[in-house]
C-alpha positions in Angstrom: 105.5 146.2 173.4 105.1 142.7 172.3 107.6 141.2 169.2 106.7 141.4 165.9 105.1 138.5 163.9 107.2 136.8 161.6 105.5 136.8 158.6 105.8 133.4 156.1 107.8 134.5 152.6 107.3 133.1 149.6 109.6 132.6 146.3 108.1 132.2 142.9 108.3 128.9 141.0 107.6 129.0 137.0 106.5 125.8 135.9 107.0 125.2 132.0 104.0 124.0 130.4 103.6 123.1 126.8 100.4 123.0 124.7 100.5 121.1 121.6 97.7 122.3 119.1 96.3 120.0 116.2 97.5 122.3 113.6 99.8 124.9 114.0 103.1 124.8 116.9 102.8 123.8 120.3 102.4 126.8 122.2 104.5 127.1 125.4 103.5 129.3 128.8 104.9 129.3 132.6 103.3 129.2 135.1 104.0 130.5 138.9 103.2 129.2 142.0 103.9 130.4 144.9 106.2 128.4 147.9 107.1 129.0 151.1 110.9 129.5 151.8 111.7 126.2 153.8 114.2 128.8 156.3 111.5 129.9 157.7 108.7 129.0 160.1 105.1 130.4 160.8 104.8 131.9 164.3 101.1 132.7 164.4 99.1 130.1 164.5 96.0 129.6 161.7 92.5 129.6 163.1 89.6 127.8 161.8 87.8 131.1 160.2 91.2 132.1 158.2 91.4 128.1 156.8 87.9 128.8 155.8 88.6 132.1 153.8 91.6 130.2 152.3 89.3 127.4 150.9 86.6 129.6 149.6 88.8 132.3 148.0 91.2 131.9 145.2 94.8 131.8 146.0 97.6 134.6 144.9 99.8 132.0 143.4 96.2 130.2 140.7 96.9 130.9 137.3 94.8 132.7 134.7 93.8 129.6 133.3 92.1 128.2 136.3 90.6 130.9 137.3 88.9 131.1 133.6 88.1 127.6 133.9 86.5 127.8 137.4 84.4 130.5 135.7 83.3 128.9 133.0 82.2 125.9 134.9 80.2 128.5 137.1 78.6 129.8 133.8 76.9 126.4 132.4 76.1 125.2 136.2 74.0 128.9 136.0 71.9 127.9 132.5 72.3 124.2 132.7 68.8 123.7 134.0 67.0 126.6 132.2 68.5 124.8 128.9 66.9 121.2 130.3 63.3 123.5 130.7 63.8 125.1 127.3 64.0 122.0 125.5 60.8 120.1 127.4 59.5 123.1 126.1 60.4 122.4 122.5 58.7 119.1 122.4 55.2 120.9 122.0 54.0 123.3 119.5 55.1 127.1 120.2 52.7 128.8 118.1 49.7 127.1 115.9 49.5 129.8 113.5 51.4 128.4 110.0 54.6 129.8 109.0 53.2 130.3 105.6 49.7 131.1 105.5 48.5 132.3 109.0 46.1 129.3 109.5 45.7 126.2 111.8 48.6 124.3 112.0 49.4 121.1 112.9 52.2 119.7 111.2 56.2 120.8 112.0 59.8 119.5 110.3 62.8 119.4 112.3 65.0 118.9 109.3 64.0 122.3 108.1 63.0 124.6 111.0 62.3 124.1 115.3 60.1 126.9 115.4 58.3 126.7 112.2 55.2 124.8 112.3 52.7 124.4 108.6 49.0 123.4 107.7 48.9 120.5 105.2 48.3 122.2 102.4 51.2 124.3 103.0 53.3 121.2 103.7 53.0 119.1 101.0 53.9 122.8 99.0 56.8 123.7 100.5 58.1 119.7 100.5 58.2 119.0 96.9 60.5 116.6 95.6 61.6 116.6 99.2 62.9 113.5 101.5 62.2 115.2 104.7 59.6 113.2 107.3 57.3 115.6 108.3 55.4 115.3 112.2 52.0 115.8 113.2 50.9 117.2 116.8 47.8 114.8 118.3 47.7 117.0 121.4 49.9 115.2 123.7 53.2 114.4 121.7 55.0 114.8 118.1 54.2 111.5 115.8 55.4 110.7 112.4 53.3 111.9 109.9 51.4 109.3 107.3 51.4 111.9 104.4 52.9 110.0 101.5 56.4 111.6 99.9 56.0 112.0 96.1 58.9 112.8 93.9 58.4 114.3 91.0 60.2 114.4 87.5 61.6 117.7 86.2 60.8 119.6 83.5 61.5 118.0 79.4 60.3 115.2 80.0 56.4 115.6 79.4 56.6 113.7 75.7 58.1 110.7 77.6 56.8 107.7 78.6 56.3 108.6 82.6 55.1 105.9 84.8 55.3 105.6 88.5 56.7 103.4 91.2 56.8 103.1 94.7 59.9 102.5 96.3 61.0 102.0 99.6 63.7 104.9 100.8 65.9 105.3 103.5 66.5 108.6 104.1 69.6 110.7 105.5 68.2 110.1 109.2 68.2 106.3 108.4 64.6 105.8 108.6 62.7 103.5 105.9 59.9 105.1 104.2 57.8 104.6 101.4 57.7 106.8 98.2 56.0 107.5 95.5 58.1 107.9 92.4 58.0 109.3 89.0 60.1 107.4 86.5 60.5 108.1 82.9 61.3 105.0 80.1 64.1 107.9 78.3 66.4 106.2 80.8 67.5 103.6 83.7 65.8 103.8 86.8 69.0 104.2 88.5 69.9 107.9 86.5 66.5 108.9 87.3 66.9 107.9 91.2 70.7 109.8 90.9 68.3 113.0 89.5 66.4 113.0 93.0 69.5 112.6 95.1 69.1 108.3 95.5 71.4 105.7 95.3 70.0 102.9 94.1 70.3 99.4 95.8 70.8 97.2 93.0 71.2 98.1 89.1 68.4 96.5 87.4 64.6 97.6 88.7 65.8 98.8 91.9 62.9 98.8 94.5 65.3 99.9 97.4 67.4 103.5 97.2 69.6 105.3 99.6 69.8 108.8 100.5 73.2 110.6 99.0 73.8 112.1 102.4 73.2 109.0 104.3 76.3 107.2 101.9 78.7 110.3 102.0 78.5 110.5 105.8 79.1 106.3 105.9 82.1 106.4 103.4 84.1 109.7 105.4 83.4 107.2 108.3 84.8 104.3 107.5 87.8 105.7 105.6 88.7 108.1 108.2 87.6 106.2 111.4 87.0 102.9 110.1 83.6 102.8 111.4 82.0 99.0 109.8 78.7 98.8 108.5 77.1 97.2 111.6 78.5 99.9 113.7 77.1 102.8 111.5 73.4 101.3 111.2 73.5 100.9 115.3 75.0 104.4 115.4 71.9 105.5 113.4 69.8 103.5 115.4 70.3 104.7 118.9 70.3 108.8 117.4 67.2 108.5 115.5 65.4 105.8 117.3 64.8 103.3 115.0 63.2 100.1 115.3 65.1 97.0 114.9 63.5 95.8 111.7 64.8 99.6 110.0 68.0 98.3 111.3 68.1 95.3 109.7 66.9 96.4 106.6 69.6 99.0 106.4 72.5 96.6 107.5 71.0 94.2 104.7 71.1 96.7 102.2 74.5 98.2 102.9 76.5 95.2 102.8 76.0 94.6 99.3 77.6 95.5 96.1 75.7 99.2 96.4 77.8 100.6 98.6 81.1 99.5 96.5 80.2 101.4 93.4 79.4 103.9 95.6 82.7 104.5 96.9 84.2 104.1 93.8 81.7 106.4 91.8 82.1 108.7 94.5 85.6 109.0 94.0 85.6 109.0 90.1 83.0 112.0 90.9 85.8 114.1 93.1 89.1 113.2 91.1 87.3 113.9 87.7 90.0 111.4 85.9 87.3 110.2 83.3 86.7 113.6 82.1 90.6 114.9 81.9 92.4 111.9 82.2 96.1 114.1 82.8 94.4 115.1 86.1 95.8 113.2 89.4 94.0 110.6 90.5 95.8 110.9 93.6 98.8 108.8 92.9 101.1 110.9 92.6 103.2 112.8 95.2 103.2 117.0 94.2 106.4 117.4 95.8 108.6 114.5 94.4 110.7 115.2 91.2 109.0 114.2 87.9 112.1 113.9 86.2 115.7 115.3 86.9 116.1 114.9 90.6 116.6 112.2 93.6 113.7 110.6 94.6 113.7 108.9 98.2 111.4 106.1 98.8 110.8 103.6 102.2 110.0 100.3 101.9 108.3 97.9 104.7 106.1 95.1 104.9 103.1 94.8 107.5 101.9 91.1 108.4 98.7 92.1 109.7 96.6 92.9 106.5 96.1 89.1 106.0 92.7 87.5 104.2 91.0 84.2 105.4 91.0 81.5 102.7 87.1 81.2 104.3 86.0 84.8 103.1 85.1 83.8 99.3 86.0 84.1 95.7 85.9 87.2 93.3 83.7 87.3 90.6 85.5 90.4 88.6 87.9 92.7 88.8 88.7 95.5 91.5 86.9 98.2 90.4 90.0 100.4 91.2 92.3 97.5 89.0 95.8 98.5 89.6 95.8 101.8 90.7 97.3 101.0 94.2 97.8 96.9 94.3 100.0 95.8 91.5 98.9 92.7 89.4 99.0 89.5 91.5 99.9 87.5 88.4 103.0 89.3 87.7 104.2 88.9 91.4 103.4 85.3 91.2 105.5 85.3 87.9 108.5 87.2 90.0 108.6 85.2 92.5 109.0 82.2 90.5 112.1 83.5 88.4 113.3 84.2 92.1 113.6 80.7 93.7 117.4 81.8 95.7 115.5 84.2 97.3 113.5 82.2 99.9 114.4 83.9 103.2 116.8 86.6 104.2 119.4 84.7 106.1 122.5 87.0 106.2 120.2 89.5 107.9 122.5 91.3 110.5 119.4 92.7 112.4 118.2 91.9 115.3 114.1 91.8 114.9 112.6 88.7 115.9 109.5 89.0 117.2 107.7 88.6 114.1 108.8 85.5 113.2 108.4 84.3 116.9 105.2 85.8 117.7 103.6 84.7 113.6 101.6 81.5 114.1 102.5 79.1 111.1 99.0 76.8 111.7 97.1 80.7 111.4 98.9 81.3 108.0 98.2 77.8 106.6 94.6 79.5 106.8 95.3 82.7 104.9 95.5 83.1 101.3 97.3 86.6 101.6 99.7 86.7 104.7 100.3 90.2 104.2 100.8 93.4 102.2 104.4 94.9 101.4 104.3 98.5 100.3 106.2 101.6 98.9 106.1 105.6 99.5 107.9 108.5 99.0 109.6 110.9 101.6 106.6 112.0 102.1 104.5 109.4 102.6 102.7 109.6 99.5 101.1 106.4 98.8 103.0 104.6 95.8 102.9 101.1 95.5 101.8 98.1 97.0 101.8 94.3 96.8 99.9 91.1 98.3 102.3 88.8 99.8 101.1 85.0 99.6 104.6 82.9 100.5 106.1 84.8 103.7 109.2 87.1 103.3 110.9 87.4 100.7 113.3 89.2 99.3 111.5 88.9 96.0 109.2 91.3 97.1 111.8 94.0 97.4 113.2 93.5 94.7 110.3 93.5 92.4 109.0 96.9 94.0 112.3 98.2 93.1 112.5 97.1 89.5 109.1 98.2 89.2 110.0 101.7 90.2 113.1 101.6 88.1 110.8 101.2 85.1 108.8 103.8 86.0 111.5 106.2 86.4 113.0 105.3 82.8 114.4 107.9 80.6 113.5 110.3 83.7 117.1 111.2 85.0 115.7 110.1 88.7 118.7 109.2 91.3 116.6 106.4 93.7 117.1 106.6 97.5 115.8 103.4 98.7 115.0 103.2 102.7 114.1 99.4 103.7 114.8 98.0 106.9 117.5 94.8 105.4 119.4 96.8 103.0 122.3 95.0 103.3 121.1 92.0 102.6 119.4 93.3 99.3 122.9 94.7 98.5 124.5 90.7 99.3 122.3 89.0 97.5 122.5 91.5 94.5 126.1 90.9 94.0 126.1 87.1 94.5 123.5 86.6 92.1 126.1 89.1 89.8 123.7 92.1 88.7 124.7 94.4 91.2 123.6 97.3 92.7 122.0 99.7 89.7 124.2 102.7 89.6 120.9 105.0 89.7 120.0 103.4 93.0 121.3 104.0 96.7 120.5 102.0 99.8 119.7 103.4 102.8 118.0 101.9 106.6 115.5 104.2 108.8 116.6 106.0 111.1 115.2 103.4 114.2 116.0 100.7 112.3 119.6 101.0 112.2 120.3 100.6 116.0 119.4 97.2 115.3 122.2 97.0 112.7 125.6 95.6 113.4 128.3 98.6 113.8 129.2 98.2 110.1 125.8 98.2 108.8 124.8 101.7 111.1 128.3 103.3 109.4 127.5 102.0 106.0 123.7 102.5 105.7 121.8 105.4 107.7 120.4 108.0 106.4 122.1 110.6 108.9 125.8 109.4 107.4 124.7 109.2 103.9 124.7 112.0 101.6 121.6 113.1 99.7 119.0 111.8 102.1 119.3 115.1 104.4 116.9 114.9 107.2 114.4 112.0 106.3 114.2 109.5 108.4 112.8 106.3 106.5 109.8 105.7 108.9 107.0 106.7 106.9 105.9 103.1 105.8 105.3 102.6 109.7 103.1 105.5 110.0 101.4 104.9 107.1 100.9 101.5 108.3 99.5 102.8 111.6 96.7 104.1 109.7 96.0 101.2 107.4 96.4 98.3 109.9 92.7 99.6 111.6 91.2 98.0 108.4 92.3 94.8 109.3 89.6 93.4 110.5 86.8 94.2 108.3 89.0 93.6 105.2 90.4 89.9 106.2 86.7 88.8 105.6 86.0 90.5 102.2 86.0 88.8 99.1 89.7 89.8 97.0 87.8 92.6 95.4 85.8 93.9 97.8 89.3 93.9 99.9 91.9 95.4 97.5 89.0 98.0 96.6 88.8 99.2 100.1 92.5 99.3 101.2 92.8 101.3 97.8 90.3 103.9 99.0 91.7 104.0 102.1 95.7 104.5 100.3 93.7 107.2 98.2 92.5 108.8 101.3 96.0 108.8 103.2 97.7 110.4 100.5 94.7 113.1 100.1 95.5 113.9 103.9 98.9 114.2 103.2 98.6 116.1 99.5 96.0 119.1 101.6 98.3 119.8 103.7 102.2 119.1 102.4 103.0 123.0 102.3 102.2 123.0 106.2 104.6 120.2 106.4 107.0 121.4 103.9 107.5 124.7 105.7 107.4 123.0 109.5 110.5 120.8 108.0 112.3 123.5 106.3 112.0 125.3 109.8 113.4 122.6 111.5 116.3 122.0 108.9 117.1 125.7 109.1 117.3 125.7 112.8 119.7 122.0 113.0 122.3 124.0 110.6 122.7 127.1 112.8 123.3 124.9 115.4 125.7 122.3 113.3 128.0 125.6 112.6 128.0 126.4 116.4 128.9 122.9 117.5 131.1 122.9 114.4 132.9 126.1 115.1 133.4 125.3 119.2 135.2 122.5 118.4 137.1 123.9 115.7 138.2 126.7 118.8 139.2 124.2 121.3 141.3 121.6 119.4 145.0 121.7 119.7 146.5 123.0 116.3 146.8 120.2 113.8 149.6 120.9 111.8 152.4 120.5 115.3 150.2 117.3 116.2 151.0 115.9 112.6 154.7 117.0 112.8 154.5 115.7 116.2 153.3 111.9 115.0 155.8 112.1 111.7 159.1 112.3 114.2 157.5 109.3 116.6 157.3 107.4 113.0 160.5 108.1 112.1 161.8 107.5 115.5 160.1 104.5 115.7 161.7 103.4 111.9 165.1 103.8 113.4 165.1 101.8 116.2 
């Protein structure tokens, strides 16, 4: 009889892998694949028909997950071009029965129904007071419909003096069309347009209005993704096909004052402040003390929210006034009673690239170089300042007197985190107020290693006491998300620009107010899980030093020895 064939072993491997979630903890799995012991060596060799079988069928060692993936893959290659038939298929009429009243029809709404197709009569019943562009079959393809849209007024206002006027409307898909509108003398044409769900262009005899829906979607846009105007009406242009006149017209329309009061009336709308004024107008942190307590709060600046001298004057006011951006008059007032405090020169740290990288011929041609800003621990929007002559340390220092007046007759400890610490501490002494005794100084946790030795001892937040676990960087997070505005705001007019960095504040600290129990809980886990191990680490080392009572003996007789010779 012949020998045996050795037959190839394998050993299992488990690979970690870690999937991190959007909300929620990372979930963590292993994998195992399969590997041949390198001890020993295949006898037999492989023919051509067994390396075919190995390509076609699925190996021992594939996970779960590929195999449900290779499956899935399988499924949409199966329906893929069924779908593609199913939807030529869509593009002409199913039935020609009306949905409503059984007879011919020709006419069909996507916004309302694919399948349901109505007569004209029924049409023009069943779209009152509606904004929806009906299309009409001409036996070969879809076409917009010439019916004319008619908005009617509601009911009480019969004794009025009702008039019409046609307008031209852009509707939620972002196509211009012309209606037919109702309009009553009992009040402005722009409260009427509101009643039908329009915004209106301009203020006085509008003859252009928006659909709500169409400004919503912008505003979410631009505050969450930062989407500009241009880029919205060409996002609308290439889904709904429009021309490049509707184009134009909506880019023309949008970059006015319209879409400003917008935004802000759509935010007085959500916070409801002018009917309760005690509410939050999203401002304030939920989780910070209101009084009684230590309050921790990170300070940075960020050059890159500059605004070109080029981009225009103001006419009035913010419309937000100084709900985020504190009064430029009284900074400009600060900063003169602060002459000594040009530039930080005793700063111990070691970031430069700033200074190296900022272009001093770029900021002759800036009226605001830059923003310098305040939050709380957690990262709550507080304060925040335009910054006109470079650094300064007045800056600092008026955020913190500013927050020291707000906390008055509070009982509030401050825990200020700012990257120069120590040179707001030296330049406090030599101009001889001193450090407030309600105030303690403190450098983020990254920031430190830039610190001389004395500085990292003196000032982090992992050696001081009452700062726990926070680590001071919340300014640069929150600065991620505000820098993207950069460079639609550095050609806005001052209003236009404080009024959309304070939406886009507002919006930050909404994120970060919706979800602060989430965060709350994930950093009372973590804290929770750093002190069990602190006790282990403390208690190991307790076990395995020498006993300290003979090592003190021990160093008292060397001293004395040493004393008598």
């Amino acid at each position: 009889m012949g020998k045996a064939l050795k037959t190839t072993r394998f050993r299992n491997v488990k690979i970690k892998v870690v999937r991190r979630t959007i909300a929620g903890p990372a979930k963590v799995s292993y994998l195992s694949q399969g590997l041949p012991q390198p001890n020993y060596k295949q006898t037999h060799p492989i023919t051509s028909q067994q390396a075919e079988l190995d390509d076609t069928t699925p190996s021992c060692s594939e996970s779960a997950y590929s195999k449900a993936k290779k499956r899935e893959l399988h499924a949409w290659d199966a329906v893929k071009d069924d779908m593609l038939k199913v939807s030529f298929e869509c593009s002409a009429p199913i039935t020609t029965q009306c949905v409503v009243c059984q007879d011919h029809a020709d006419y069909r709404c996507i916004e309302c129904s694919t399948t349901a197709v109505f007569c004209e009569v029924c049409l023009k019943r069943t779209h009152r007071n509606s904004l929806h562009l009906p299309e009409k079959w001409n036996n070969v393809y879809y076409e917009p419909s010439s019916l004319g849209l008619f908005l009617f007024l509601p009911e009480g206002h019969d004794t009025h003096a009702v008039y019409t006027k046609v307008m031209k409307v852009i509707v939620s898909t972002g196509r211009l069309c012309t209606v037919t509108v109702n309009m009553c003398a009992c009040e402005p044409e722009t409260c009427t347009l509101l009643r039908y769900g329009l915004w209106p262009a301009t203020a006085e005899k509008p003859q252009t209005a928006f659909s709500i829906p169409l400004l919503e979607l912008f505003v979410c846009l631009s505050l969450e993704c930062q989407v500009s105007v241009e880029g919205y009406c060409n996002t609308l242009r290439w889904k709904n096909n429009l021309t490049l006149a509707e184009v134009n017209t909506l880019y023309r329309a949008l970059v006015g004052e319209s879409i400003s009061h917008f935004r802000h009336h759509h935010f007085r709308q959500r916070s409801l402040v002018d009917i309760c004024p005690q509410l939050d107008d999203g401002t304030i942190c939920p989780a910070c003390p209101k009084a009684d307590g230590d309050m921790i709060v990170t300070l940075d600046a960020n050059f890159g929210l500059v605004r070109k001298q080029s981009s225009g004057t103001s006419v009035v006011e913010p419309l937000h006034g100084t709900r985020m951006f504190v009064d430029e008059k009284d900074v400009e007032e600060y900063l003169l009673s602060h002459l000594d405090s040009s530039k930080p020169h005793e700063d111990c740290s070691n970031f430069k690239a700033g200074n190296v990288l900022r272009s001093q011929k770029q900021a002759k041609k800036l009226d605001v170089t830059g923003v310098f800003g305040a939050s709380c621990r957690h990262e709550m929007p507080l304060m925040f300042v335009n910054m006109s002559q470079g650094e300064r340390l007045a800056y600092p220092l008026y955020v913190i007197d500013e927050l020291l007046r707000r906390c008055e007759d509070k009982n509030i400890h401050l825990r200020v985190v700012y990257d120069i610490p120590c040179v707001v501490a030296s330049h406090l002494h030599k101009s001889g107020e001193g450090i407030p005794h309600n105030i303690s100084l403190a450098i983020p946790a990254f920031h430190v290693y830039g610190h001389k030795l004395p500085c990292q001892i003196k000032y982090s937040t992992r050696r001081l006491e009452g700062f726990g676990l926070t680590d001071g960087e919340g300014m640069e997070r929150l600065w991620s998300f505000l820098r993207r505005f950069a460079r639609v705001t550095k050609e806005m007019t001052p209003s236009h620009r404080l009024d959309l960095l304070t939406d886009a504040l507002l919006h930050y600290g909404r994120r970060k107010s919706t979800d602060l129990e989430m965060q709350l809980l994930q950093r009372l886990d973590k804290a929770e899980k750093i002190l069990i191990l602190a006790q282990e680490d403390i208690s190991s080392v307790i076990r395995e030093a020498p006993d300290l009572g003979l090592v003190n003996r021990t160093w008292s007789v060397k001293r004395k020895l040493r004393t008598l010779c």
